[in-house]
N, C-alpha and C positions, 0 to 999 in steps of 0.2 A: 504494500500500500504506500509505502513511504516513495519507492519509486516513482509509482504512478504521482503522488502529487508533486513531485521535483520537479519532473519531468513532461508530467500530462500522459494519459491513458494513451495517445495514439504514438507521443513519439515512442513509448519505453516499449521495450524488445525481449521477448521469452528469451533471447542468448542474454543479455542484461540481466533479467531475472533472473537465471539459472547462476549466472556467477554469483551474484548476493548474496543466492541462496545455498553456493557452493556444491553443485550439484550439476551433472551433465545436463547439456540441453536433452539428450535424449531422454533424460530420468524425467524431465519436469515436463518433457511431450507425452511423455506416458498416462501422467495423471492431467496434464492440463493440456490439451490440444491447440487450445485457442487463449488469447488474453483472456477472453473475454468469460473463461472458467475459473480463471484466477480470482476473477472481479464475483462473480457468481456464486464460487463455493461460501463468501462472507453472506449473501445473500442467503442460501440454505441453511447454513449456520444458525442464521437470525431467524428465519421461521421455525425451527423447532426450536431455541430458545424459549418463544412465544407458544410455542405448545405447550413444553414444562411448564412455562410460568401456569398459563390457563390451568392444569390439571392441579397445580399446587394452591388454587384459592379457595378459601374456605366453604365446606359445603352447602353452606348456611345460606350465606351471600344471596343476596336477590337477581336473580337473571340479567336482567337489563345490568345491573351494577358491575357482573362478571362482565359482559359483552364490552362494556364501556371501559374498564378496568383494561381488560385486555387490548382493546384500541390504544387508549393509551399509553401505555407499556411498549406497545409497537411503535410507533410512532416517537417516544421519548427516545426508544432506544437507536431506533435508525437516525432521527435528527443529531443526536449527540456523534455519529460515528464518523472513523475518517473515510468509510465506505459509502456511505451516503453522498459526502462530497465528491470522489469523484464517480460516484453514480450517476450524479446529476449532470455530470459531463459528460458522461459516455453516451455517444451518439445511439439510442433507440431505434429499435424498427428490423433489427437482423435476424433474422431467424434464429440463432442462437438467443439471443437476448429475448425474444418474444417467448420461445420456449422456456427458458428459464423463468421469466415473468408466469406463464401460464401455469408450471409444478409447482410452484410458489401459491398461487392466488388457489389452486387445488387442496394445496395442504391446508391453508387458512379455512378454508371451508372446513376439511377435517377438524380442525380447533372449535367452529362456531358449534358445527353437528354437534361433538361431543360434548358442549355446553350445554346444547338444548338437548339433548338427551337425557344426559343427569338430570336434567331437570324436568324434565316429562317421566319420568321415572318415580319422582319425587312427589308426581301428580300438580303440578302446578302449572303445566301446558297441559290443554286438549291430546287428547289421542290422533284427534284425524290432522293436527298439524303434520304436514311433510317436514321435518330438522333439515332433510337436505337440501330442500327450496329454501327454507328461511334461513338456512346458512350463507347459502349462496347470494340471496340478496343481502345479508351481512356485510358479506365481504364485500358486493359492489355498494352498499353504502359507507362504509372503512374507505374503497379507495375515491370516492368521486368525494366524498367532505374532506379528507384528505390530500387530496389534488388540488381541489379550490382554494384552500384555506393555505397552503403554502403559497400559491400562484399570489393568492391575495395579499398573504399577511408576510410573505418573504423566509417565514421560519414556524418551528411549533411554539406555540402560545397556550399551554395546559386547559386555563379556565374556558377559548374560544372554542377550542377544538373539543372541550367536554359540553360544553354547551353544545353545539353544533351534531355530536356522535347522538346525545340523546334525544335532540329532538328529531332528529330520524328516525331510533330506535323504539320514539312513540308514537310514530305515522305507520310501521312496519307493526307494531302491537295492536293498535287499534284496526288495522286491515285484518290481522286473524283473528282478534276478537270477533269480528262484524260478519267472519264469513266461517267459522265453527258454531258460533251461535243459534243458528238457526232452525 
């Protein structure tokens, strides 16, 4: 990482890496084919981070609260990192990077499910709620208040960005209330 921000994500060189890292360039083609695995594995990293954390909070805990908890935690952690900064610079859109984006936004879903399952378990969700659909719009509510709110505010801001996850996550409540109800 330290390379890539000396230097910037496109000029620095897996033969560059590989000497830093003291290591044959063919040892470090082995496990990382492309830069842009190097840049990635910190990414995977950080989603199950976010996994442990979610299974590590108290059972108690009220739904929304886990959900929102856990947003934030992801977000605190990725803004704080020096991965994030040159995340932001690595030019998106490559099939590598879109892939890795996509096993990414998959796992998160596994984190929300397993949230609301616990907790449909617990009997405090409906039965006929799908945890997989409402995971799933989870996760694209996480990234699009997420996306704005950086674009917007330039950085994470805890209180906006917790204001902002929850009133999502009571338009997304209020929609399966209205439609198990009935």
């Amino acid at each position: 990482m330290a390379l890539f921000k000396e230097k910037g994500y496109e000029k620095t060189t897996l033969v560059e890496i590989a000497a830093i890292a003291r290591i044959s360039t063919r040892t470090l083609y082995k496990y990382y084919p492309a830069k842009e695995d190097i840049l990635f594995k910190f990414s995977k990293d950080h989603v199950k981070m976010v996994g442990k954390f979610a299974k590590s909070l108290p059972k108690k805990m009220n739904i929304k609260e886990k959900i929102v908890t856990v947003m934030l935690k992801d977000i605190a952690t990725i803004s704080q990192s020096e991965y994030f900064r040159v995340h932001q610079k690595e030019k998106w859109g490559s099939r590598l990077a879109n892939s890795y984006e996509l096993e990414n936004m998959i796992y998160l879903e596994g984190v929300y499910w397993y949230l609301l399952k616990e907790e449909q378990k617990r009997s405090h969700i409906n039965e006929e709620v799908d945890c997989k659909s409402a995971a799933i719009v989870i996760v694209g509510i996480y990234r699009q208040v997420t996306d704005r709110l950086l674009l917007k505010e330039g950085q994470f801001q805890y209180e906006i960005f917790k204001k902002n996850y929850e009133l999502c996550l009571d338009a997304l409540g209020a929609g399966i209330r209205s439609t198990t109800l009935r």
